[in-house]
N, C-alpha and C positions, 0 to 999 in steps of 0.2 A: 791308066794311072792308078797306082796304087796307095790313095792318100785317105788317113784316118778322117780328118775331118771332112772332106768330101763324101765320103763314105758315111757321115752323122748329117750332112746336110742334105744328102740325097734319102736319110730313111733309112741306108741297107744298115747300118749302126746305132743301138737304141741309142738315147741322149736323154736327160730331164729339159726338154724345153722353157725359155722362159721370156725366148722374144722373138720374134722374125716379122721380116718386111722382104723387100724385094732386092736389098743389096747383101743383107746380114741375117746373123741368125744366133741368138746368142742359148747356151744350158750352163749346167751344172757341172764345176768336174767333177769330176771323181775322185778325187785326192784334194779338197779344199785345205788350201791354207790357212784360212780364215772363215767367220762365221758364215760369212757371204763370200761366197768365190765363184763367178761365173767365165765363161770362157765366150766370146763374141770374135766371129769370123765372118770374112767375108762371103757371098756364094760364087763369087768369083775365083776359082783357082791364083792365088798370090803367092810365092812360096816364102817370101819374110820382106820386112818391110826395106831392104836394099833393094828387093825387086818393084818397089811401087813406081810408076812416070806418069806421062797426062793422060794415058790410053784406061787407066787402070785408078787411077788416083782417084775419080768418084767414089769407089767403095769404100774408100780409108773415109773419106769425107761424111756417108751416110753413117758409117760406122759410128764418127763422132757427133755428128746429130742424133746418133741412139740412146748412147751410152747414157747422157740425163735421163734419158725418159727411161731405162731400164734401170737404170741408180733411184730416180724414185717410185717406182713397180715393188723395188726389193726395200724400199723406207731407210734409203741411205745418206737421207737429209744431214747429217752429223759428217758427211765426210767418207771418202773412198778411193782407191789408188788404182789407176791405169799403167799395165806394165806392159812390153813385149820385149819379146828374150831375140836375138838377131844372132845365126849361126852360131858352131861350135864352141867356142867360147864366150857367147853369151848366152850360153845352154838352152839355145831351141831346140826341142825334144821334137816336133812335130813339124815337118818343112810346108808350112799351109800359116800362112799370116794369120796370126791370131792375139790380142788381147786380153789380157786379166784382169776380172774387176775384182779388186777385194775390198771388203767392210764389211758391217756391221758389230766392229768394236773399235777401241783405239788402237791401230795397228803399231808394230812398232817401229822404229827409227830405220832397220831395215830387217829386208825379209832374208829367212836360211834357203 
């Protein structure tokens, strides 16, 4: 399998780490949109969230028992937005189920 994130949660791909546990693993992108932009996946191979069921649906789960406690790691007490992009037209760039957290300003009404 030749997947980017997989490849960042295995180590062969540097990453700025900024959280992991045993279902997720969240860093930095590299193209932040926002003052705070982190990217949170699961370490399970998911490849977008149509593919989630019951076999697999614990990781979305940990995921969102994460995201608080990584929202206040990063002091995003004021507010913060959870997005994921689901196939070709809704511009998933990276076929590996993944999460955007953005804050640390007032963001706006929507994103480019």
């Amino acid at each position: 399998m030749d997947c980017l994130f997989c490849g960042i949660i295995e180590g062969k791909i540097p990453s700025s780490p900024v959280w992991s546990d045993d279902y997720c693993y969240a860093f930095k992108d590299i193209n932040p949109q926002a003052p705070v932009h982190v990217i949170v996946v699961p370490k399970a191979h998911i490849p977008s969230a149509d593919r989630i069921y019951e076999g697999n649906s614990v990781y979305v789960a940990k995921i969102f028992e994460a995201i608080p406690k990584i929202a206040e790691k990063l002091d995003l007490g004021r507010g913060y937005r959870v997005i994921t992009n689901i196939g070709e037209h809704g511009c998933q760039s990276v076929q590996h189920l993944h999460f955007h957290l953005l804050g640390g300003a007032q963001l706006p009404d929507r994103m480019n």
